[in-house]
C-alpha positions in Angstrom: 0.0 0.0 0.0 1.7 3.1 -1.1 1.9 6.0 1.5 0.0 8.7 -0.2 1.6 11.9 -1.2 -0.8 15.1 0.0 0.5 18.5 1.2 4.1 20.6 1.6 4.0 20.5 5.0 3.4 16.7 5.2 6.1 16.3 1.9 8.6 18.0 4.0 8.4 15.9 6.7 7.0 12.9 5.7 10.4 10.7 6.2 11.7 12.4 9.6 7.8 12.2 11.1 7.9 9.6 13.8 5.8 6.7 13.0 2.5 6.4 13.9 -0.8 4.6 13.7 -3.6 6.2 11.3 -6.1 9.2 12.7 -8.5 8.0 14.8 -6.7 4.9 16.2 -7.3 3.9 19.8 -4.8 1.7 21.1 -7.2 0.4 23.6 -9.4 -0.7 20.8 -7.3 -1.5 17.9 -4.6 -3.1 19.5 -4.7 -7.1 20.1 -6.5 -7.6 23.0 -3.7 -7.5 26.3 -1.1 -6.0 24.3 -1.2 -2.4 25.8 -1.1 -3.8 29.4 1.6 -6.3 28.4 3.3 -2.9 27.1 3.2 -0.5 29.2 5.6 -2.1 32.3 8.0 -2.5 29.5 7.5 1.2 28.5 7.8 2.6 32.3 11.2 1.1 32.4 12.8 0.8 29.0 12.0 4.0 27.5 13.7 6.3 29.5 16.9 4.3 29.4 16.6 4.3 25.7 16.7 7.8 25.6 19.6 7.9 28.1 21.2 5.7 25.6 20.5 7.7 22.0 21.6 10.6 23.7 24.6 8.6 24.4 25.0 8.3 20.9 24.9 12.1 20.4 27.7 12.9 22.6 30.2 10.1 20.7 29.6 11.7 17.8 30.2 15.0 18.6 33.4 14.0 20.8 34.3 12.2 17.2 33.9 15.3 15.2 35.6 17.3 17.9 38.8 14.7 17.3 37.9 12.4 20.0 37.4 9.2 17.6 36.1 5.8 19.1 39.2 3.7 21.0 38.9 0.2 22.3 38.4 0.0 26.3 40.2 -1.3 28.7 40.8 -5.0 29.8 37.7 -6.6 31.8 35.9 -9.8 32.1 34.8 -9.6 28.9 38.5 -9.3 27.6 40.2 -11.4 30.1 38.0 -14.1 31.6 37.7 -17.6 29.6 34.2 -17.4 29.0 32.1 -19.1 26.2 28.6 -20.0 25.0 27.2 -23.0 24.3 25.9 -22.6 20.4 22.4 -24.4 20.1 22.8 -27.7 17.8 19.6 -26.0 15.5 22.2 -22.8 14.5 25.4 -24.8 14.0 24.7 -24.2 9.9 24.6 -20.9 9.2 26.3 -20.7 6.1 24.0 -18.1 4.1 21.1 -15.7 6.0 18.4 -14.6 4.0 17.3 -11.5 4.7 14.2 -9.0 3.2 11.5 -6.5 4.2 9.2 -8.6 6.7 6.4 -6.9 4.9 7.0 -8.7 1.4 4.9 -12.3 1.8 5.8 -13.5 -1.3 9.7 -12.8 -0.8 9.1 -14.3 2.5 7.7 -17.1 2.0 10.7 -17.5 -1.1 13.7 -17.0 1.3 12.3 -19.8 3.8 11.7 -22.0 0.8 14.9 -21.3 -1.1 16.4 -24.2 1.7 19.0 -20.7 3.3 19.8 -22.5 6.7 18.5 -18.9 7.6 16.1 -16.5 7.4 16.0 -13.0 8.6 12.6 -11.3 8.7 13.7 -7.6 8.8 11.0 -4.5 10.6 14.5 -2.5 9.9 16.2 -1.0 7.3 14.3 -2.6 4.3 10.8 -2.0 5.3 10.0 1.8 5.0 9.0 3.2 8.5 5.4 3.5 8.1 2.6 1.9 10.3 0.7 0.0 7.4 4.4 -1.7 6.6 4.9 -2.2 10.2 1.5 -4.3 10.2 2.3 -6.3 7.5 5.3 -7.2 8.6 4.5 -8.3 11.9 1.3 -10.3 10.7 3.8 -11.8 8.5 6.3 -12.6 11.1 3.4 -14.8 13.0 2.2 -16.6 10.5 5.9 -17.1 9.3 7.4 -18.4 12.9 3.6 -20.4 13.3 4.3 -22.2 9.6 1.7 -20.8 8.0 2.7 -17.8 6.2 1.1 -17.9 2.1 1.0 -15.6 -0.5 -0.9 -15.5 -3.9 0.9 -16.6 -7.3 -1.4 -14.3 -9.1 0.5 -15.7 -12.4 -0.1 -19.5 -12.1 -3.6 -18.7 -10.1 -2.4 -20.8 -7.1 -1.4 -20.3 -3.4 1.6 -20.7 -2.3 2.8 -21.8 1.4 5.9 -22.2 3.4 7.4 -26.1 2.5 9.1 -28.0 5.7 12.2 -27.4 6.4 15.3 -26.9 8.6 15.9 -22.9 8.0 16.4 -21.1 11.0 14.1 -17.6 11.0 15.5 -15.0 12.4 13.5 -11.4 13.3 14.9 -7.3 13.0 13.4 -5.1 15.2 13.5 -1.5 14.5 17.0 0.1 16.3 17.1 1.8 19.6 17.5 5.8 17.6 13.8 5.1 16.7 10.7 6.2 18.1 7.2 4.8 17.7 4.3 7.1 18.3 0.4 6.9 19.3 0.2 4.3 21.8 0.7 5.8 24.9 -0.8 9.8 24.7 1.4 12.1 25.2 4.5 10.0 24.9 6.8 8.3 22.9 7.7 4.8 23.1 11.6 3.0 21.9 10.7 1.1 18.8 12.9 -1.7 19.2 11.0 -2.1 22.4 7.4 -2.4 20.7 8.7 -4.7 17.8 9.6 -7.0 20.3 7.4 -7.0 23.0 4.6 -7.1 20.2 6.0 -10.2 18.2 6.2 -12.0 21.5 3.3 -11.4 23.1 1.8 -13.6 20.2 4.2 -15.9 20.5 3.6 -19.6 22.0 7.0 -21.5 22.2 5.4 -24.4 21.1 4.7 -23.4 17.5 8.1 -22.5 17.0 11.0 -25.1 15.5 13.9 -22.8 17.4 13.8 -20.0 20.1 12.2 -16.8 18.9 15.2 -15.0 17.6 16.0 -11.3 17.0 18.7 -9.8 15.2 19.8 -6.1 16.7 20.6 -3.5 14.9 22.5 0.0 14.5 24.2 -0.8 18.0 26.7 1.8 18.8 28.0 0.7 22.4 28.5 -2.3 24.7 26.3 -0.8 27.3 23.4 -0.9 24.9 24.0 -4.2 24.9 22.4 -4.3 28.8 19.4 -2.9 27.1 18.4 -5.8 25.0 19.6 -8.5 27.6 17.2 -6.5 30.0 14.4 -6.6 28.0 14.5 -10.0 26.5 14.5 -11.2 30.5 12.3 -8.8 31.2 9.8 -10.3 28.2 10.7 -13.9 29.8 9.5 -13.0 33.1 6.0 -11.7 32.0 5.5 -15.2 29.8 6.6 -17.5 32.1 10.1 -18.3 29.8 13.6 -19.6 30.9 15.4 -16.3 31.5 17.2 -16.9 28.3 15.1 -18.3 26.0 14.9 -15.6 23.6 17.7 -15.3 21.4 19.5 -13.2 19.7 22.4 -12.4 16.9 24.0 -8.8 16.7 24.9 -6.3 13.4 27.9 -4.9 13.7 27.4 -1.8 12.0 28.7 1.5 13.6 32.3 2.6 14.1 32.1 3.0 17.8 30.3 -0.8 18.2 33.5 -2.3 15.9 36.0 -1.0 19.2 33.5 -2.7 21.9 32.3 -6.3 20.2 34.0 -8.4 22.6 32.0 -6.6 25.8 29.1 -6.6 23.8 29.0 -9.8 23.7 29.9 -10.6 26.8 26.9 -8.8 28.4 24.7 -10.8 25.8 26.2 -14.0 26.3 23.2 -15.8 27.8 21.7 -14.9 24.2 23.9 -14.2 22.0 24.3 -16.3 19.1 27.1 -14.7 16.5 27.9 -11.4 15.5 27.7 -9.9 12.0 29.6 -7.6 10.0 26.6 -4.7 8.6 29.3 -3.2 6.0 27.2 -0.9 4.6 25.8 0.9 7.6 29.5 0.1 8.5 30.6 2.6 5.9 28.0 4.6 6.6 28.9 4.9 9.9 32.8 5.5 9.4 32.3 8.3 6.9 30.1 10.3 9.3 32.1 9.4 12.2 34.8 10.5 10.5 32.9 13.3 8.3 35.6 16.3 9.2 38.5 14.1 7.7 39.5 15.2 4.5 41.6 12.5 4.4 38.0 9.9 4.9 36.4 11.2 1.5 35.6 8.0 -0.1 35.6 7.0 -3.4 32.5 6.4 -6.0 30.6 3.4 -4.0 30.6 1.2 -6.3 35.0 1.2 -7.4 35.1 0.2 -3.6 36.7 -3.2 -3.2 35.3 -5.6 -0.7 38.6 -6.1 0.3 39.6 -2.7 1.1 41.5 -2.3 4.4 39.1 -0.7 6.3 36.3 -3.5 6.1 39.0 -6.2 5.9 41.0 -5.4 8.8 37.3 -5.5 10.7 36.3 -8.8 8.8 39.1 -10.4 10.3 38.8 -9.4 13.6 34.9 -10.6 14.2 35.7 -14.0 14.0 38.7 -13.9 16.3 36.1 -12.6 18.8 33.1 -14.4 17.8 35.3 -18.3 17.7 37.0 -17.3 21.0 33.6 -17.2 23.0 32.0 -19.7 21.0 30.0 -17.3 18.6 29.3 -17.5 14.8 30.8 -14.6 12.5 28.7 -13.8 9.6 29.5 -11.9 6.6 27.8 -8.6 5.2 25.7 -8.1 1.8 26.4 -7.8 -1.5 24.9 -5.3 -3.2 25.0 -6.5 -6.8 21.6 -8.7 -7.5 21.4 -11.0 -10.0 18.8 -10.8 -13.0 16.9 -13.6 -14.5 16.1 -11.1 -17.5 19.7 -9.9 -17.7 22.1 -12.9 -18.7 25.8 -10.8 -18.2 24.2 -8.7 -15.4 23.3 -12.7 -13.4 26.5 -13.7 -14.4 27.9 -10.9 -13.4 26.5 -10.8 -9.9 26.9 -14.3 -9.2 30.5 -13.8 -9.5 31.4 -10.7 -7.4 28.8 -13.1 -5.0 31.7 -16.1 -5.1 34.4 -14.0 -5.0 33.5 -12.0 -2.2 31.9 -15.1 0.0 35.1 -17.0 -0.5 37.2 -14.0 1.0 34.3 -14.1 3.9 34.8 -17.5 4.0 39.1 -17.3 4.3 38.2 -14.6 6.9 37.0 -17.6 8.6 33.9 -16.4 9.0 31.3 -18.8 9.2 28.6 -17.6 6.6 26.9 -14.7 4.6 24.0 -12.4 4.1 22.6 -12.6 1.1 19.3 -10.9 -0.3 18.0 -13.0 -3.1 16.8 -16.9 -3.9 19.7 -16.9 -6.5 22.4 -16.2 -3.8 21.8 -18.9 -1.9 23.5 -21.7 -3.9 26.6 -20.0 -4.5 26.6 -18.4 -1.1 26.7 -21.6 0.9 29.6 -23.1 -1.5 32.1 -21.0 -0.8 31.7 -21.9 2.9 32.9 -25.6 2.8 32.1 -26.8 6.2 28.6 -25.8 8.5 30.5 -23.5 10.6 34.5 -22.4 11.3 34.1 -22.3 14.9 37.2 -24.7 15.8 39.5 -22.2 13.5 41.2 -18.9 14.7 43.5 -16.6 13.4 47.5 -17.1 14.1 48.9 -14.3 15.9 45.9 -11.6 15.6 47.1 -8.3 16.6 45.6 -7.3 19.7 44.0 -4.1 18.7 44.0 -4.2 15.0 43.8 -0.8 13.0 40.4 -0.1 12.2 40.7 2.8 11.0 42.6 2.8 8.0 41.9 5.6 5.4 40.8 4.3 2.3 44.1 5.5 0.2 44.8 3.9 -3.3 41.2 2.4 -3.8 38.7 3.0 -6.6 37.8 6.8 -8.2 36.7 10.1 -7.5 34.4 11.1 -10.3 31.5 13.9 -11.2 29.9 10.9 -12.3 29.9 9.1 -9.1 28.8 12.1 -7.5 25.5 12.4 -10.5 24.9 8.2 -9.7 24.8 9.5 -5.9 22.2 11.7 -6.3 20.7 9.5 -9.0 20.1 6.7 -6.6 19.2 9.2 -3.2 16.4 10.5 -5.4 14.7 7.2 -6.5 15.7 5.1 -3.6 13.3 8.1 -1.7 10.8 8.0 -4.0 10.8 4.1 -3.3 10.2 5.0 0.3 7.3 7.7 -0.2 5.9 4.7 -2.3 5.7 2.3 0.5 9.3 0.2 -0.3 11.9 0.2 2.0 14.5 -1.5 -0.5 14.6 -1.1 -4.1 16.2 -2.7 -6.9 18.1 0.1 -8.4 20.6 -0.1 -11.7 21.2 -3.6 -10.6 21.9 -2.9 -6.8 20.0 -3.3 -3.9 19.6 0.0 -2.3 18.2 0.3 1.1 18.2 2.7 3.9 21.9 1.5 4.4 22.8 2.4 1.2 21.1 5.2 0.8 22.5 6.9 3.8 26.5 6.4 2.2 25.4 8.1 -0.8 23.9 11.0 1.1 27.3 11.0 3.3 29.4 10.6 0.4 27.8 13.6 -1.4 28.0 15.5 2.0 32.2 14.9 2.2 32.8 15.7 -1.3 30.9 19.3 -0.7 32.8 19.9 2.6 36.2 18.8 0.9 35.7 20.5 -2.2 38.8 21.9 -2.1 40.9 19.6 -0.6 40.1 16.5 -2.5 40.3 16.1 -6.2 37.0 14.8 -8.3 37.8 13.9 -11.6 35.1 15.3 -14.4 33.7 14.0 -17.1 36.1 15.1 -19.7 39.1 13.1 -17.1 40.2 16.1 -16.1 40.6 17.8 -12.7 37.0 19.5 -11.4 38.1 22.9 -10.1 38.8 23.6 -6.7 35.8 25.0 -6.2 33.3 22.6 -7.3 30.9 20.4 -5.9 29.5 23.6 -4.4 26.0 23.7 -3.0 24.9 25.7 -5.9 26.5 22.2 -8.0 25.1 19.7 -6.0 21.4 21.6 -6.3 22.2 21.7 -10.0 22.5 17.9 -10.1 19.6 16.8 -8.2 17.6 19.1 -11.0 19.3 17.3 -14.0 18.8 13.6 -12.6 15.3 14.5 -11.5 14.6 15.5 -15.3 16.4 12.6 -16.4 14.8 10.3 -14.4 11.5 11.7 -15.0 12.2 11.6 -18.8 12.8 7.9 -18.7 9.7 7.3 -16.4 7.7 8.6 -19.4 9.3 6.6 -21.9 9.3 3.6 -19.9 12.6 2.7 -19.5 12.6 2.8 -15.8 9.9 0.5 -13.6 9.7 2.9 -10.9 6.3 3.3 -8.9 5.7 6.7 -8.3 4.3 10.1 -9.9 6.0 13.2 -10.8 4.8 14.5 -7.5 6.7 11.8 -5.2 9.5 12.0 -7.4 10.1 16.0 -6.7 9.5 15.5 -3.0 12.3 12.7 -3.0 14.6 15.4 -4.3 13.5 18.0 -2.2 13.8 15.6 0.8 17.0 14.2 0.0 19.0 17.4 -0.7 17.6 19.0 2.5 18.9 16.0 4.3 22.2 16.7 3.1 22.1 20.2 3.5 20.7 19.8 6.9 23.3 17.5 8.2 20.4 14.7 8.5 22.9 11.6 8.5 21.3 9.1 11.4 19.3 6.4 9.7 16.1 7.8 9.3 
């Protein structure tokens, strides 16, 4: 259901707004019946130490941009003491993890069936923030974790249900910088807290073939880790659970998080499953962290390696962590999809897929993300036994650089700056259309993605005259370019552009005219603004 485009004042803040229910919702009345009283304990004493936390989060960055850059901490228990999990026999195989917008049936119900040993239904960055999607996804979550999740083949007039097997389903709340509004009047409530607390209210142990399973996102220090193991006891308590029965794996995604994995852990450890590497909100995270570094502007997205230092010297490190305390290490996405009307493009994609699983894989980490049926196959090959978790590095370096400036690597071009703003504009107008991820130009762009771009444009403005773009003639760009008056003249052109090959159907886009100028509008100001959080 697309979100419908109406007035300026809505248009302009229409992605920032905090989600909420529709007019005339009463929580009381529209909510399952004992939700809100199953909430609102959970509210009193989670909330406020959410906010405590995001505003946590504010001061790191500023201390960053001040010069103060994330460090590791000092030795503790976590660091020091032999401790170790016990993985649960039903996640020893987690060579390749699924994962898609929760509020996509058919794609659900495809990932479980596509035989992934796992499954990640995701309420996060690939399911635009919008109460109808938020539904959706968490009436398909049930039916997925109860077995009977289904959606319509429209083409061969038949319906299609999950088939039994051993895939492991995994769940992605909303992260802790999010906000969810009118349930509680007057206030606002964390939205990782009411993802989870409303997926497991519903939830009867019974119906499910592992623990109910969440994967945390956008974490950005070890002591937000206290949060979740909190909560999830917290949730125990109220239905009668083991203290640790809900589960749960962990993105590593910010800059700050990459310095404090091993006490993350640690204060998870009695649900923690494995730890994964989230490279794009990764990058996302190191430009803006590191946003007053001339020396950080990065080069066009896509001439990045997947090798380059800055992820590898991080790759390596996870599983040092995660095998020392028993945990899995999985490996990030790759963007590139392939096509099943594109013969080079599938080829194509399939092998940047093997190429960069296998370095994953001599990473020793013990599987991959992947975000397509096709993936799967290849994905779990390069991975030659179910898990790595016997194997460590020789002689890791205590505390590994991971940091390193990304010197030497790909190009600086006008036209990686034009597919920047090319791809902020539709992957927008995706959102104001109801899609939190969008197959753009071949790549999967999502709210991950979208934020680098947005960054990237951001440096090369700040940097102008510092860092050299190279034009489209291969010459120089003067000194002086990538001005805002420059960038503003781009996101004109591509919008014309993009609009002229809307009309003559060479692009697939949903959208109108309409939706497509208030992406452009939205996007720039976000820029201009300084808007960089996920949002």
């Amino acid at each position: 259901m697309p979100i419908p485009f109406t007035s300026a004042s809505t248009e302009e803040n229409c992605i920032s707004e905090i989600n909420r229910p529709p007019e005339g919702f009463d929580p009381h009345r529209d909510l399952p019946a004992g939700l809100l009283e199953f909430l609102l304990p959970l509210h009193s004493t989670f909330t406020p130490r959410q906010k405590k936390l995001v505003a946590m989060r504010e001061a790191k960055l500023s201390a960053a941009h001040a010069g103060e850059l994330p460090a590791y901490l000092g030795p503790s228990d976590a660091t020091v003491a032999p401790w170790k999990i016990a993985l649960p026999e039903w996640c020893l195989d987690q060579r390749n993890q699924m994962t898609g917008p929760a509020d996509d049936a058919e794609l659900c119900v495809k990932m479980i069936n596509s035989s992934a040993p796992g499954v990640m239904l995701d309420l996060e960055d690939s399911t635009a923030n919008f109460w109808p999607n938020l539904e959706r996804g968490v009436s398909n979550i049930l039916a997925a974790l109860r077995g009977t999740l289904t959606y319509d083949d429209r083409k061969r007039q038949r319906t299609v249900g999950l088939q039994p097997g051993k895939t492991v389903i995994l769940l992605r709340p909303r992260g802790l910088h999010l906000h969810q509004a009118g349930l509680v009047e007057g206030e606002l409530l964390a939205a990782s807290l009411f993802d989870v607390a409303r997926i497991a209210f519903h939830v009867n142990p019974q119906e499910l073939k592992n623990p109910l399973t969440f994967y945390i996102p956008k974490s950005e220090s070890a002591d937000e880790a206290l949060w979740w193991r909190d909560l999830f006891q917290a949730i125990a308590r109220s239905k009668n659970w083991p203290h640790d029965y809900i589960k749960c794996m962990a993105l590593v995604e910010s800059h700050p998080l990459a310095f404090e994995m091993e006490e993350f852990a640690y204060h998870l450890r009695e649900h923690i499953l494995g730890l994964n590497l989230g490279r794009w909100d990764y990058m996302a995270s190191l430009i803006h962290f590191n946003l007053n570094d001339s020396h950080w502007v990065l080069p066009d997205r896509n001439t990045i390696p997947y090798n380059v230092p800055f992820f590898q010297n991080l790759r390596e490190r996870i599983p040092e962590i995660c095998h020392k305390h028993g945990l899995l290490a999985i490996g990030g996405m790759t963007a590139l999809f392939p096509s099943r009307q594109d013969d080079d493009l599938n080829t194509r994609a399939l092998s940047v897929l093997a190429a960069d699983k296998k370095n994953e894989a001599m990473s020793l980490m013990d599987g991959a993300w992947t975000g397509h049926p096709d993936q799967n196959e290849v994905a779990v090959a390069q991975f030659p036994f179910p898990n790595q978790l016997a194997r460590s590095p020789a002689n890791p370096p205590a505390h590994p650089d991971l940091r390193p400036a990304p010197e030497g690597v790909g190009t600086r071009t006008l036209a990686g700056t034009r597919a920047a703003v090319r791809t902020v504009i539709r992957y927008r107008n995706g959102v104001l259309n109801g899609k939190g991820a969008s197959l753009l130009d071949g790549y999967m762009e999502d709210l991950a993605t979208d934020r680098i771009y947005r960054l990237m444009i951001a440096q090369r403005m700040l940097h102008r005259d510092k860092v050299e773009i190279t034009g489209d003639d291969g010459q120089a760009l003067p000194s002086n370019a990538h001005s805002s008056e420059m960038i503003t003249r781009l996101f004109d052109e591509e919008l014309r552009r993009i609009l002229g090959e809307l009309a003559a159907g060479k692009l697939k886009d949903a959208g109108t005219e309409e939706t497509f100028g208030a992406a452009r509008r939205r996007s720039e100001d976000m820029i201009t603004h300084g808007e960089f959080n996920p949002q």
